[in-house]
C-alpha positions in Angstrom: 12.7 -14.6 -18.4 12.4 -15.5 -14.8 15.0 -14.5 -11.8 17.2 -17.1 -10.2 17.2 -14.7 -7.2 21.3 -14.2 -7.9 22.2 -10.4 -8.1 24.6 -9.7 -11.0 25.0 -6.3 -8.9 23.6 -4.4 -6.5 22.2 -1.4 -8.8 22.5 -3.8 -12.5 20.0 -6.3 -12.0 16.9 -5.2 -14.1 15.1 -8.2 -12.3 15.6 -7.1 -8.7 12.1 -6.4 -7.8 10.8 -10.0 -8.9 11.0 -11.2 -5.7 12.6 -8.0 -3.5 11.2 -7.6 0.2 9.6 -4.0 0.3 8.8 -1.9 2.8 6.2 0.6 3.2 7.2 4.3 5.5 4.4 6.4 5.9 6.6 9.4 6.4 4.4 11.3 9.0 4.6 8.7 11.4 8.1 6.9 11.3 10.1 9.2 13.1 9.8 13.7 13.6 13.7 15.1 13.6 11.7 18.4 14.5 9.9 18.2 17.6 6.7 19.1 15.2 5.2 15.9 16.0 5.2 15.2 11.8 7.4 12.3 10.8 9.9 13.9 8.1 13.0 12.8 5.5 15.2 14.0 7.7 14.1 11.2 10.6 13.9 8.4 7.9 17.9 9.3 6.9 18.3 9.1 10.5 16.9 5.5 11.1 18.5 3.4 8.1 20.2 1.0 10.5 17.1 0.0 11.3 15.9 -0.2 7.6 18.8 -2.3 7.3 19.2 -4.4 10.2 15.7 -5.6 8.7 17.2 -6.8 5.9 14.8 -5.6 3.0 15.7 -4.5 -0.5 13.6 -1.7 -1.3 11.6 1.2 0.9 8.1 2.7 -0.9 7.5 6.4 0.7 4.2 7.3 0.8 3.7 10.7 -0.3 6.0 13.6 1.0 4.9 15.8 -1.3 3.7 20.1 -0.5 -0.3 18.9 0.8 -3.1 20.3 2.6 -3.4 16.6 4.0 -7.3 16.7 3.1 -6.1 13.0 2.4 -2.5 12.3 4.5 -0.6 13.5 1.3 -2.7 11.8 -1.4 -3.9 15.1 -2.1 -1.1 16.7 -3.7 -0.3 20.3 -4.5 3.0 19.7 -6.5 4.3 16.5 -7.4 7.9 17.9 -7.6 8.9 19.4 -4.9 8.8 17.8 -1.0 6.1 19.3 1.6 8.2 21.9 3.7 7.1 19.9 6.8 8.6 17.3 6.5 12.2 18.9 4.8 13.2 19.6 1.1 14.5 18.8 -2.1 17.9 18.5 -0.5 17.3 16.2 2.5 15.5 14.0 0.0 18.9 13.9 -2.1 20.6 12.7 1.3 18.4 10.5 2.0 18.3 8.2 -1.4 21.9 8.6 -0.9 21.9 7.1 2.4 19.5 4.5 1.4 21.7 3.8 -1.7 24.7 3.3 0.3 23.1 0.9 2.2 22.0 -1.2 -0.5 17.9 0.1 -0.1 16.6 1.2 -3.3 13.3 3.3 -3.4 10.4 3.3 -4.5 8.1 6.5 -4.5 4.3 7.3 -4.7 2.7 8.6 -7.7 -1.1 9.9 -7.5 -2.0 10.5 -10.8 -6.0 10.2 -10.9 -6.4 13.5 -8.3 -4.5 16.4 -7.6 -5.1 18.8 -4.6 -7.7 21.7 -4.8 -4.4 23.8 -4.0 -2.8 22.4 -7.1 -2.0 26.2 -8.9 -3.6 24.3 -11.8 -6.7 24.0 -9.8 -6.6 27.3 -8.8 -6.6 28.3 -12.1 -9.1 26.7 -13.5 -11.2 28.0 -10.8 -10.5 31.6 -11.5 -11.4 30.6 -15.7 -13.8 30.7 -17.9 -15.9 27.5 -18.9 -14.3 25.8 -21.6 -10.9 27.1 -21.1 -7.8 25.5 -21.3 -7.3 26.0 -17.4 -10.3 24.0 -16.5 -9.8 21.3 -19.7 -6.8 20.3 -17.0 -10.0 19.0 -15.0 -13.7 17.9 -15.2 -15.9 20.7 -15.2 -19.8 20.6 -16.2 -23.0 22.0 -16.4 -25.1 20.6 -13.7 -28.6 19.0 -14.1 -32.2 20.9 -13.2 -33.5 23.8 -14.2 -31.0 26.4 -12.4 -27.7 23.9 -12.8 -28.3 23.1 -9.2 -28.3 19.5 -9.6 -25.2 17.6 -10.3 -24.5 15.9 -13.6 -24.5 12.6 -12.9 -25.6 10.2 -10.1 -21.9 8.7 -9.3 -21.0 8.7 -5.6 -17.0 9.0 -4.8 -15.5 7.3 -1.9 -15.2 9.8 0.4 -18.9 12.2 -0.1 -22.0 11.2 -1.1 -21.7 12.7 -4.6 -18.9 12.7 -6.8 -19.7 16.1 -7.8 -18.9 19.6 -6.5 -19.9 22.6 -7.2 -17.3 24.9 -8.2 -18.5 27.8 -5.3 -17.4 25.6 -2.8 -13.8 26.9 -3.8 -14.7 30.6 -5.0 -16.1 29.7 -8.6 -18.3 32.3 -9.9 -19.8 30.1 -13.2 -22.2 27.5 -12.1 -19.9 24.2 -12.7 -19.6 21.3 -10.9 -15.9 19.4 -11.4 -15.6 15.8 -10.6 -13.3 14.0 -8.0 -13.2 10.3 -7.4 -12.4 11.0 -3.7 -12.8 13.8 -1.3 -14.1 17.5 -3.0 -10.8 18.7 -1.8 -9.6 16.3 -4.5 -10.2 17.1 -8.2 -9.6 14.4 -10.4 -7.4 15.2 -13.2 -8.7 15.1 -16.8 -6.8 12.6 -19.1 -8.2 13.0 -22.1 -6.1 16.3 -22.0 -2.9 15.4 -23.4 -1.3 18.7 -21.4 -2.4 16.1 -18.3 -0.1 13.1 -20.0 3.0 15.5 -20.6 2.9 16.9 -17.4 2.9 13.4 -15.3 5.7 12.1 -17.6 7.7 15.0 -16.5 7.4 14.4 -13.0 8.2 10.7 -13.6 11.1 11.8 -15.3 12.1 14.5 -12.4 12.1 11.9 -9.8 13.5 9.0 -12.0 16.9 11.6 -12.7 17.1 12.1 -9.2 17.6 8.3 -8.8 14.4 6.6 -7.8 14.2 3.0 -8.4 10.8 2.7 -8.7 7.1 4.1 -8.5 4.1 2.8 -6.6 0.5 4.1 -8.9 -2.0 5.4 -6.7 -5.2 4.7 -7.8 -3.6 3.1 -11.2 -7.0 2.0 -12.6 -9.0 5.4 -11.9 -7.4 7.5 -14.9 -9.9 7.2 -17.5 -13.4 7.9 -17.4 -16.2 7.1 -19.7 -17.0 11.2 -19.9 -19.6 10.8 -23.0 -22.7 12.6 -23.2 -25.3 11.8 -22.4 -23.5 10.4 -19.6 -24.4 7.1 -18.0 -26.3 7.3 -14.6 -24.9 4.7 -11.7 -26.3 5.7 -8.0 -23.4 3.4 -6.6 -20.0 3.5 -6.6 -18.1 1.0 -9.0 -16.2 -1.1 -7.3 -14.1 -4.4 -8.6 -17.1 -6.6 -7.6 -19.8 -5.1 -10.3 -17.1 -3.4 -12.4 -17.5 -5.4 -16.2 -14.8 -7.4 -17.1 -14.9 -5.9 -20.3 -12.8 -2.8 -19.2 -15.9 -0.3 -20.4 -17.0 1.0 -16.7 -17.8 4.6 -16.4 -15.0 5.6 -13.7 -12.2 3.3 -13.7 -10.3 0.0 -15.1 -11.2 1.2 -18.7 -8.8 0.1 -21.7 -7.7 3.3 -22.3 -5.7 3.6 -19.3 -3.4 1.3 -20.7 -2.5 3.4 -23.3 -1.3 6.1 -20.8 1.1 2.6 -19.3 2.7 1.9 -21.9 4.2 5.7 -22.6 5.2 5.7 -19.3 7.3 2.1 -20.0 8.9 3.3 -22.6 10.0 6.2 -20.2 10.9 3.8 -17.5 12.8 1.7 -19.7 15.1 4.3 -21.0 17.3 3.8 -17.5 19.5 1.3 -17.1 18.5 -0.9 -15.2 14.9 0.2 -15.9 13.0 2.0 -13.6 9.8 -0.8 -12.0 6.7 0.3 -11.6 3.5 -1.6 -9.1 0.1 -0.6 -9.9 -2.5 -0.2 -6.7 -5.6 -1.3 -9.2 -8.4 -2.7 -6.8 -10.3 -4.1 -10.0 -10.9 -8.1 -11.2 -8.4 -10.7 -10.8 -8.0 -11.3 -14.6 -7.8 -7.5 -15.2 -4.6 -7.4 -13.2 -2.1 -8.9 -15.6 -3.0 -5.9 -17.6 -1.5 -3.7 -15.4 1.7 -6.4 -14.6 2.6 -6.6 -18.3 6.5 -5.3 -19.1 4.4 -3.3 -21.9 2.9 -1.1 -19.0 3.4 -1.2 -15.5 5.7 -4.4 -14.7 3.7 -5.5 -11.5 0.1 -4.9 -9.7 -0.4 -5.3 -5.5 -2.4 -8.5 -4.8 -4.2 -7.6 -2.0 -6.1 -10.9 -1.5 -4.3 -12.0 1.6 -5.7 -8.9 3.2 -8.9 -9.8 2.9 -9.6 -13.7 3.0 -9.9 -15.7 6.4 -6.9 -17.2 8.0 -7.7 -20.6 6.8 -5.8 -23.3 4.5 -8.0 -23.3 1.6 -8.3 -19.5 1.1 -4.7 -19.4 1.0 -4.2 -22.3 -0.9 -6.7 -20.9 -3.9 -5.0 -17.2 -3.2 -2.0 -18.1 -4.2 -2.6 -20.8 -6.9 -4.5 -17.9 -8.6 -2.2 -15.2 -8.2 0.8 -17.6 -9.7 -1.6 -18.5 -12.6 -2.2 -14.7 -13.1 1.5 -14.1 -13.5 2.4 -16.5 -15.8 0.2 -14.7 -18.2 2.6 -12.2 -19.3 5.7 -13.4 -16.7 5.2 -10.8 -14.4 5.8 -11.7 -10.4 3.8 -11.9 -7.3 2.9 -9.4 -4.9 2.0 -10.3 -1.7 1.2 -8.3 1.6 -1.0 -8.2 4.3 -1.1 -4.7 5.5 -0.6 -1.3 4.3 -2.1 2.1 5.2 -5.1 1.9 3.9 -5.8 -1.3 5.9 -6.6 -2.4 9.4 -3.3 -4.0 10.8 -3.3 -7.7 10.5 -2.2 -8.8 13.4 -5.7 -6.8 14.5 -7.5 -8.8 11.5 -6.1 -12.0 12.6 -7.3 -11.7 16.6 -10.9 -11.2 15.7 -13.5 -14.0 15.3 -14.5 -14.4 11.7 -18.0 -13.4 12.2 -17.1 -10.2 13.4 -18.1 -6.5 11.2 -14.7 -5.3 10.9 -16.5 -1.3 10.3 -19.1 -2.0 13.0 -16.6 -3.3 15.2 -13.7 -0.1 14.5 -16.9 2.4 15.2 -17.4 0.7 18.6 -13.7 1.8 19.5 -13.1 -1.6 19.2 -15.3 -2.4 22.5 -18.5 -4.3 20.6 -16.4 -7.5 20.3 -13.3 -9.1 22.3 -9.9 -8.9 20.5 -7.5 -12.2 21.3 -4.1 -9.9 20.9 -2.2 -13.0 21.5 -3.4 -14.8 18.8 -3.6 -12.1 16.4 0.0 -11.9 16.9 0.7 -15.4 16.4 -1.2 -15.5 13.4 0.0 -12.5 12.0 3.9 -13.7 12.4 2.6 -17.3 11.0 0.9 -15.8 7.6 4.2 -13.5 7.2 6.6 -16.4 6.9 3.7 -18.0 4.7 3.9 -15.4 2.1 7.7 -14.7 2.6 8.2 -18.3 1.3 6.3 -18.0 -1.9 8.0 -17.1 -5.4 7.8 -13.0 -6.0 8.1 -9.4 -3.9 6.6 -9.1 -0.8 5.4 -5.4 0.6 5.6 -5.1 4.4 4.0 -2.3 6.2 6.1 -0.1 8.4 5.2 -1.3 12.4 4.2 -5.3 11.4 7.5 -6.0 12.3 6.7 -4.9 15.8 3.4 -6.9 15.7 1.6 -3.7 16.1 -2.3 -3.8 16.7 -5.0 -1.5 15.1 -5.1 2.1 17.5 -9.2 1.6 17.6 -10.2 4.5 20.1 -8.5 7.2 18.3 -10.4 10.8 20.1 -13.3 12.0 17.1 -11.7 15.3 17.6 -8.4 13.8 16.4 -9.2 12.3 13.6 -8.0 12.9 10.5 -9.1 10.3 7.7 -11.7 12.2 5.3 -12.9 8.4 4.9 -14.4 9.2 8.0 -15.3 13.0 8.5 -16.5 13.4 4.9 -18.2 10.3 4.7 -21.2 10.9 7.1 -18.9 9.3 9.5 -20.1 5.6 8.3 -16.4 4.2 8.5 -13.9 5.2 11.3 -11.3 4.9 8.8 -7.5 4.4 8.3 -6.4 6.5 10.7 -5.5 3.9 13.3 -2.6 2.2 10.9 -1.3 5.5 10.6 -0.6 6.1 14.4 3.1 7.3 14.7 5.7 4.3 15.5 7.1 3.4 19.3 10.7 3.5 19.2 11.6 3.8 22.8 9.6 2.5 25.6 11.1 5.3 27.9 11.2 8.3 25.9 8.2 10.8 25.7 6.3 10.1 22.8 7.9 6.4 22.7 11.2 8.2 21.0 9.1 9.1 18.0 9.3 12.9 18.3 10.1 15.5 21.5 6.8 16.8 20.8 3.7 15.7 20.5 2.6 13.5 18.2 0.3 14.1 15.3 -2.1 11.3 15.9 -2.1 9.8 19.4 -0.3 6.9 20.8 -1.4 4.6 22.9 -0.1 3.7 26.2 0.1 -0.3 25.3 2.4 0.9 22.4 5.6 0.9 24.9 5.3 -3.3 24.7 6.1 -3.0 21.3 9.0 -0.4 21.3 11.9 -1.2 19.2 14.2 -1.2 22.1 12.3 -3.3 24.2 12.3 -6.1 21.0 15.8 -5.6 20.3 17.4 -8.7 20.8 14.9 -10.6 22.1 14.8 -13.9 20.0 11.0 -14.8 20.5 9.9 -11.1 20.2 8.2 -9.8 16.3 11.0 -8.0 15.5 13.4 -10.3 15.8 11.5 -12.8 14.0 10.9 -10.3 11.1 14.5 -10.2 11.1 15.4 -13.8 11.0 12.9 -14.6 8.2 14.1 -11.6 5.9 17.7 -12.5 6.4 17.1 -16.0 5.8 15.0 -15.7 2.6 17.7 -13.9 0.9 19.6 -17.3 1.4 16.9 -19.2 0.1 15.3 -17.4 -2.8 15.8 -19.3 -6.0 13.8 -19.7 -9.0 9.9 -18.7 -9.3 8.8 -22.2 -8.7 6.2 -23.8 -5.9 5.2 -27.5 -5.5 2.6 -28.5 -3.4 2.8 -31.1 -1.0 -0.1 -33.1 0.5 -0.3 -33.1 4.5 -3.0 -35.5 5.3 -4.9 -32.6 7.5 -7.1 -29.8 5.8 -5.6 -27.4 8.1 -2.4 -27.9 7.1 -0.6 -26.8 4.0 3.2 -27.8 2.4 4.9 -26.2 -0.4 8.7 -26.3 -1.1 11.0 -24.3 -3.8 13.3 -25.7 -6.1 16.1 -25.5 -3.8 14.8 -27.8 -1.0 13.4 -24.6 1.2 10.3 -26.2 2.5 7.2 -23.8 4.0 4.5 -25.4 6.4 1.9 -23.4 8.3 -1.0 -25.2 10.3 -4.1 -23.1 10.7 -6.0 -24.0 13.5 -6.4 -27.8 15.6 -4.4 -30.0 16.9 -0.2 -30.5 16.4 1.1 -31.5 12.9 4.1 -33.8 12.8 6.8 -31.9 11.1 8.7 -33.8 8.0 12.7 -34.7 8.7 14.8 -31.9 7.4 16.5 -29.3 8.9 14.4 -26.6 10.8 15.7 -23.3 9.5 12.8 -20.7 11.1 9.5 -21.1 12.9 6.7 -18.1 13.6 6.0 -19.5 17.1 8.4 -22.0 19.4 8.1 -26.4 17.8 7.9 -28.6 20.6 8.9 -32.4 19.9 9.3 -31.8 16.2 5.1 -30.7 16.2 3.9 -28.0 14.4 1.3 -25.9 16.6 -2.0 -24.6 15.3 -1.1 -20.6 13.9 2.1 -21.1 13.5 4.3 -21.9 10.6 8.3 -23.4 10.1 10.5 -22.8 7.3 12.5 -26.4 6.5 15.7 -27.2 4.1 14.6 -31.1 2.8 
């Protein structure tokens, strides 16, 4: 049953999130209350005017959880408790409240596939025998070659060359290798332990209580492995683009996960309204209504728009897909264009297509020019594009500022193990994840009194909140406009196209009239009659420029 957009209450709606804007904090680098130079709770709580002045439904925190930060916080060390630098149990009680009271809900990350090698479990199971119970929690085995000193299996992970280590690396004394998916510091968990399943719905259940709206999966197709022996050699990692369909791959988007989804539904769906889940499942477009269905997770990140070229077709196929791949069990759209994992769009948008975006990022960003003006432009234009369109959007904290990619980031500095554990091949995330200007006058651009964990750029005091702040033609501003307005508009899951006479050009409109145009690149486009509600960029003489697009009301 789809959402007419009309709240029957702020907390009662169970279909809230069908087409809620959300919006991604990476807590280490929205604001420090400490001076630490670590973002923490306590300097979220103290920026929700801002959260709502932006006019969004729903935050996702990234995790906050006790970590080494082998893997900024994806590397857990207990899932239910908060990381001591950045506050505790209590200031996280303060600030749901807060975000309650304001009418935010929340959403929180769950990293299920990987735990960190500080997790107690871990530690146990490096202390135990083979075969125990402790190290069933994981995936131990007896490596290859005549000694063991080989490792089992040929898989790569993402983050080291093999996706093996050997258990001495951590002070094991039985000649095991364990697996991990990701970094060594990383060891994936082992779910064909049912101990494994219990212990995750617990957590769900601890966070749920405590009055989280929803969950964002890490990783949600990694859970499963096929771990049959003899195992099957692959010397590359799977990825979605050689990955069978078939949902029988060795290390991830394998049916059984699916069984582990739909335990956790019936969980989720104990709460009234039920707690929503969104998968992060980088596999095949027709695997993702698997992960969308109401049986499992409710909804899975589309993360097409981060990837295709800013050009009328792509987005016109991007989206005709994605809508074809929710009707197949009436789930709802996600669409974003940046998160922390990504290079910043507005970045994306201001290079020329032809350009290596991992070449270019090892360069420092100096191998190829980068037109900041019209990476802005285009980044604001593709917003209000997929802010038109039927379902949730996910916004990543600092695109409202229009911030740009941090490319030149000190090697000493860095902290992405994409990077220093990957024979330094990809200079990594690091650069989305550079702390946030708030003040263009204060020391560390109001962020923190002390300095900041990764470093700031100079050019970041032109996009400082205060110096946005009630500009009309500035980001923020127009971030704020377009989020207010669409909670005017939204209406029923419904698009029509519109034919435009120019290949650059595309028009769609909602049931209600709310009309969405956005010209790519060439000359001006001669706006329809109707009333001009919002534009990306200033309309001259009723023309729509090239990267630029205008909401109308027809």
């Amino acid at each position: 049953m789809q959402s007419t957009g009309q709240p029957v209450s702020r907390y009662q709606d169970k279909n809230w999130w069908r087409q809620a804007v959300v919006y991604q904090i990476y807590p280490r680098s929205f604001v420090d209350s400490n001076a630490d130079g670590i973002g923490d709770l306590k300097g979220i709580t103290s920026r929700i005017d801002y959260l709502k002045s932006l006019n969004i439904d729903a935050v996702w925190l990234s995790p906050f959880y006790p970590s080494p930060l082998v893997d900024g916080g994806y590397d857990v060390s207990d899932y239910r408790d908060v990381d001591p630098k950045l506050g505790t149990l209590a200031d996280f009680d303060e600030m749901l409240a807060a975000l309650h009271k304001a009418g935010i809900r929340i959403f929180v990350d769950i990293v299920p596939n990987h735990c960190s090698y500080l997790h107690q479990w871990f530690q146990d199971a490096i202390t135990s025998l083979p075969n125990s119970l402790e190290r069933n929690r994981f995936i131990f085995r007896n490596g290859r070659g005549e000694n063991g000193e080989l490792p089992p299996t040929d898989w790569v992970s993402h983050f080291a060359p093999s996706a093996w280590t050997h258990e001495s690396t951590f002070g094991g004394k039985h000649n095991q290798w364990f697996l991990h998916y990701f970094a060594p510091e990383q060891p994936d968990w082992n779910w064909d332990n049912p101990e494994i399943e219990e212990d995750f719905l617990k957590t769900l259940k601890f966070w749920a209580d405590r009055g989280v709206d929803g969950f964002r999966i890490d990783v949600a197709h990694g859970l499963k492995k096929d771990l049959s022996e003899p195992f099957r050699m692959r010397n590359t990692l799977e990825h979605e683009v050689d990955r069978p369909a078939d949902g029988n791959g060795i290390l991830a988007d394998r049916n059984e996960v699916f069984d582990v989804y739909r335990k956790w539904r019936k969980l989720f769906n104990q709460y009234d309204p039920p707690k929503v889940a969104v998968a992060e499942a980088n596999v095949l477009p027709e695997r993702v209504p698997l992960y969308a269905s109401e049986e499992t997770l409710g909804q899975c990140f589309d993360f097409r728009f981060i990837f295709i070229p800013f050009t009328a077709r792509s987005y016109k196929e991007s989206v005709a897909e994605a809508i074809e791949l929710a009707k197949v069990n009436g789930s709802s759209c996600t669409w974003c264009l940046s998160n922390h994992d990504q290079i910043r769009h507005a970045t994306k948008l201001g290079l020329d297509k032809s350009v290596d975006r991992k070449l270019w990022m090892l360069s420092d960003g100096t191998s190829a020019p980068l037109d900041k003006e019209s990476g802005t432009r285009r980044a604001l234009a593709a917003t209000l594009f997929i802010l038109a369109l039927p379902g949730s959007t996910y916004l990543y904290q600092g695109e409202e500022l229009g911030l740009h990619e941090v490319t030149d980031i000190p090697e000493s500095m860095i902290q992405d193990p994409q990077y220093l554990k990957n024979l330094k091949v990809d200079k990594g995330r690091d650069g989305s994840r550079v702390p946030l200007p708030w003040n263009a006058q204060a020391d560390y651009f109001g962020f923190s009194t002390g300095a900041s964990h990764l470093p700031q750029p100079a050019w970041f005091k032109d996009y400082a909140v205060n110096v946005q702040s009630g500009k009309a033609e500035s980001a923020l501003s127009t971030y704020q406009r377009a989020l207010q307005k669409r909670k005017e508009l939204i209406c029923e899951e419904l698009i029509t196209w519109h034919e435009t006479g120019n290949a650059e050009v595309l028009h769609f409109s909602r049931p209600n009239g709310w009309n969405c145009l956005i010209n790519f690149e060439g000359s001006d486009y001669l706006i329809p009659q109707g009333e001009i509600l919002l534009s990306s960029a200033p309309i001259t003489d009723g023309r729509l420029p090239a990267g630029t697009t205008v909401w109308i009301k027809r």
